[in-house]
C-alpha positions in Angstrom: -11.3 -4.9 22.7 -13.1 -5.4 19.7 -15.7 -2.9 20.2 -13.4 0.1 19.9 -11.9 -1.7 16.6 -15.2 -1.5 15.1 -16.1 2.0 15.9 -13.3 3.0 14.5 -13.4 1.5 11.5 -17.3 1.7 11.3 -16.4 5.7 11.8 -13.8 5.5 8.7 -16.3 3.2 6.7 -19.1 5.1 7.1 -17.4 8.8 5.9 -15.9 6.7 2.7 -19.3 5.5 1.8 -20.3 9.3 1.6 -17.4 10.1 -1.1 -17.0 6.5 -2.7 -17.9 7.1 -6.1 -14.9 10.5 -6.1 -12.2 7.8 -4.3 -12.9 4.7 -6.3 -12.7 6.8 -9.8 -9.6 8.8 -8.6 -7.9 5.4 -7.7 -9.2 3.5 -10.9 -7.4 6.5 -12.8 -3.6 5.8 -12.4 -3.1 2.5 -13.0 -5.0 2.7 -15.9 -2.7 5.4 -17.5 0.2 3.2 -16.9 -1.3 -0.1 -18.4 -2.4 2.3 -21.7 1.1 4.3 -21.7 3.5 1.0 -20.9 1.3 -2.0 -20.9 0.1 -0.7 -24.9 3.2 1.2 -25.5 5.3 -1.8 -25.5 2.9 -4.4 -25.3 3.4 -8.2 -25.7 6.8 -7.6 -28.3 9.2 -6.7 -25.0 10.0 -9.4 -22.4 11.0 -8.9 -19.0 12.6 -12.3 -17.4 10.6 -14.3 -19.9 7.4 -12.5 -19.1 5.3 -10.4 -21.4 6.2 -6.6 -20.2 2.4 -6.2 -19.3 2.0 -8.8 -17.6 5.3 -8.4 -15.1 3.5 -4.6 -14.8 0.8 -5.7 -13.6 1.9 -6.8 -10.1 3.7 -4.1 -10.3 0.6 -1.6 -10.7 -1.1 -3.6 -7.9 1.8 -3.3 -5.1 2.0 0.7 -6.4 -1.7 1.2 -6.4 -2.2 -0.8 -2.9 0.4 1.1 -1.7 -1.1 4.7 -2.6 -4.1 3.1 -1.1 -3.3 1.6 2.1 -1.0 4.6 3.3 -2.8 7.4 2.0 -4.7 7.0 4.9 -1.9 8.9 6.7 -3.6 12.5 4.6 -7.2 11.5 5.9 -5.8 11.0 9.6 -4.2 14.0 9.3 -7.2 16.0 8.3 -9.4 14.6 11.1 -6.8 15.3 13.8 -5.8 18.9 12.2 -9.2 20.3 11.2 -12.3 17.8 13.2 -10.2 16.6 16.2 -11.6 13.1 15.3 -8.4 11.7 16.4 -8.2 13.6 19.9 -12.3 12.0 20.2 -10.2 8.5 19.8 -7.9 9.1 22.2 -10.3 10.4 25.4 -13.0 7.4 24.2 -12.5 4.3 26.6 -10.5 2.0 23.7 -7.2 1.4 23.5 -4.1 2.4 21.7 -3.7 -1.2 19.7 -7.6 -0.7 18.8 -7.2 2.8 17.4 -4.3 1.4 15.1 -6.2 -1.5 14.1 -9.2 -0.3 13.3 -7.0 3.0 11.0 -5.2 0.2 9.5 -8.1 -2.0 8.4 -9.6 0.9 6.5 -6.2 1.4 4.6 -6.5 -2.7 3.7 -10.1 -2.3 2.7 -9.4 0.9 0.6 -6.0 -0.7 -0.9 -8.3 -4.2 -1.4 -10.7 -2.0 -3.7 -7.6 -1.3 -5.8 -6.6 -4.7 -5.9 -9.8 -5.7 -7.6 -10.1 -2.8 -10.2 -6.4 -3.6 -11.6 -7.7 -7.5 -11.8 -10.6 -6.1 -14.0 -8.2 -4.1 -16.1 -5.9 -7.3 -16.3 -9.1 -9.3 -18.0 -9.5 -6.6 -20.0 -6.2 -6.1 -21.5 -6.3 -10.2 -22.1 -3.8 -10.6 -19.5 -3.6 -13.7 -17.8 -2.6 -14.3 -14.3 -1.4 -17.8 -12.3 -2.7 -17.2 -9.2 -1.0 -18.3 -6.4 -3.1 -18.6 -2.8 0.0 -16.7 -1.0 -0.7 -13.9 -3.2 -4.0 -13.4 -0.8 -1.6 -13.3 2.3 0.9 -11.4 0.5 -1.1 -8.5 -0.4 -2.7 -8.6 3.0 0.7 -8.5 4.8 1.7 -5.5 2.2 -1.3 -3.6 3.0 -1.4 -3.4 6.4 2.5 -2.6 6.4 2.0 0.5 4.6 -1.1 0.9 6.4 0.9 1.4 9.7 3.8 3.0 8.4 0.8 6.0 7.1 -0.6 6.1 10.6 3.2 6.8 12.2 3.7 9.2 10.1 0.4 11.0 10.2 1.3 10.7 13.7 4.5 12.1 13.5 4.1 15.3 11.4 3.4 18.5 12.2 1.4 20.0 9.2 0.6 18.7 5.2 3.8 20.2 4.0 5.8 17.8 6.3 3.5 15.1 5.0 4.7 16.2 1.3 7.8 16.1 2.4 8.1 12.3 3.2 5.9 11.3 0.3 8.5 13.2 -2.5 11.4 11.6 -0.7 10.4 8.2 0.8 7.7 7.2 -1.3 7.7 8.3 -4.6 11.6 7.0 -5.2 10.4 3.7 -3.4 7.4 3.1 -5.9 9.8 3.9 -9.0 12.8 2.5 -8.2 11.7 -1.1 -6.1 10.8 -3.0 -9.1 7.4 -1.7 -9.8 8.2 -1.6 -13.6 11.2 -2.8 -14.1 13.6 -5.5 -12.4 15.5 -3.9 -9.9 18.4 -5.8 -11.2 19.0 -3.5 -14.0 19.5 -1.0 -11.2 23.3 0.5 -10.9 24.7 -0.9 -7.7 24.4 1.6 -5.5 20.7 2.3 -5.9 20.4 -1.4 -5.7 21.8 -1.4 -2.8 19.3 0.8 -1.4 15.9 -0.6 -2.5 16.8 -3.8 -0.9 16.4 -1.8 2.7 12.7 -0.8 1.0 9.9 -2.8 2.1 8.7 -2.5 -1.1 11.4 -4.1 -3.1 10.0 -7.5 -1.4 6.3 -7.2 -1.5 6.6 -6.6 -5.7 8.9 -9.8 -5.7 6.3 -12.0 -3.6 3.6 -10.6 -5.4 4.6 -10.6 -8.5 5.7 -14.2 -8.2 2.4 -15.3 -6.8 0.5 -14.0 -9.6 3.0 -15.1 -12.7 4.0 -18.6 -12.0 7.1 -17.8 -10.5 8.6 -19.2 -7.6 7.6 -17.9 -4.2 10.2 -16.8 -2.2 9.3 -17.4 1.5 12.3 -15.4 2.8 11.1 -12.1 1.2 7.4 -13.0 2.3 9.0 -13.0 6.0 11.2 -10.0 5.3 7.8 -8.0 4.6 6.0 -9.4 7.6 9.0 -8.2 10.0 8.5 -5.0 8.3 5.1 -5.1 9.3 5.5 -6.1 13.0 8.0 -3.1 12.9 5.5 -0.7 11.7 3.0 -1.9 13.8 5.0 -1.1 16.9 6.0 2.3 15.7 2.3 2.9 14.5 1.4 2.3 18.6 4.2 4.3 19.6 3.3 7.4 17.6 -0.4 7.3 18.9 1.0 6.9 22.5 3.6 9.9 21.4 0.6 12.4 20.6 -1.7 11.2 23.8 1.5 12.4 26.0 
């Protein structure tokens, strides 16, 4: 089984080591913006639930950016299968479904990992300092691999780039601004709150942000996100079986 897991992700490995330099610059880019706009713009003179603003954004920037990272993999899949038919190569090789999913998903978690450590060099830059809690590590690989899945379902699912736009104006962008990223989802009128607590999202920022600023980890949410990625998982397997038919 493990032999079709590592050709494909030795396959995805080896094309980002051709264009690392262009993805780890473009990635580095954003979260930097957001730490000079908000983290100087309001720097340590605003509080949010006792917390320095920059240093409640900061989990925040690493669940967006991880995010970004771990399902953007959905646009690469989709340019293989569109324009190279690397995905159709997957599908006629002798490896199996769960292998193929595993092996996409890995490579969004390595790419989404890279993030991770760039926004922890930004944090020691801007003096921030972080409590770091050891469920952050399982945390941020449960969140990966979640949106990881859910990029390969629907890479699987749509028909063209403009579909692919389509769910990334309204599924992910609202998610990323409205599930606590940077600012409590409290504060939220009750309807949208409402709604972000069906997001997947909403309860990786909580988990993470709690493992990384002393706060209290709540093992319910860290669950909640795991059944998400089970789910995703599944529907990740699906899809792949739905294009082989």
């Amino acid at each position: 089984m493990f032999n079709g897991f590592h050709g494909v992700l030795y396959r995805e490995l080896h094309v980002f080591s051709k264009k690392a330099k262009k993805q780890v610059l473009a990635s580095s880019l954003s979260p930097l913006l957001f730490l000079i706009a908000f983290g100087w713009g309001f720097g340590r003179e605003v509080t949010v639930n006792g917390l320095p603003y920059i240093s409640f954004l900061i989990p925040g920037l690493i669940t967006m950016s991880t995010l970004n990272q771990s399902y953007g993999i959905s646009q690469e899949i989709n340019i293989t299968r569109f324009y190279f038919h690397v995905f159709d190569e997957f599908l006629i090789a002798p490896i199996t479904h769960v292998e193929i999913v595993l092996g996409e998903a890995f490579y969004g978690i390595f790419k989404a990992l890279i993030s991770t450590i760039l926004i922890f060099i930004y944090a020691a830059l801007f003096g921030v300092e972080l409590l770091f809690n050891p469920v952050f590590l399982l945390a941020i690989l449960v969140h990966t691999f979640l949106f990881a899945t859910l990029g390969i379902t629907m890479a699987m699912l749509v028909r063209d780039h403009g579909s692919q736009a389509t769910v990334n104006t309204f599924v992910i962008t609202p998610m990323i601004f409205l599930c606590g990223t940077f600012f409590p989802v409290d504060k939220l009128p009750a309807v949208f709150k409402a709604i972000v607590y069906f997001l997947p999202l909403t309860y990786s920022t909580k988990v993470i942000r709690a493992s990384l600023t002393g706060g209290e980890v709540d093992l319910l949410y860290l669950g909640i996100i795991t059944l998400f990625a089970v789910a995703f998982f599944c529907t990740a397997l699906w899809a792949v079986k739905r294009v082989e038919a």
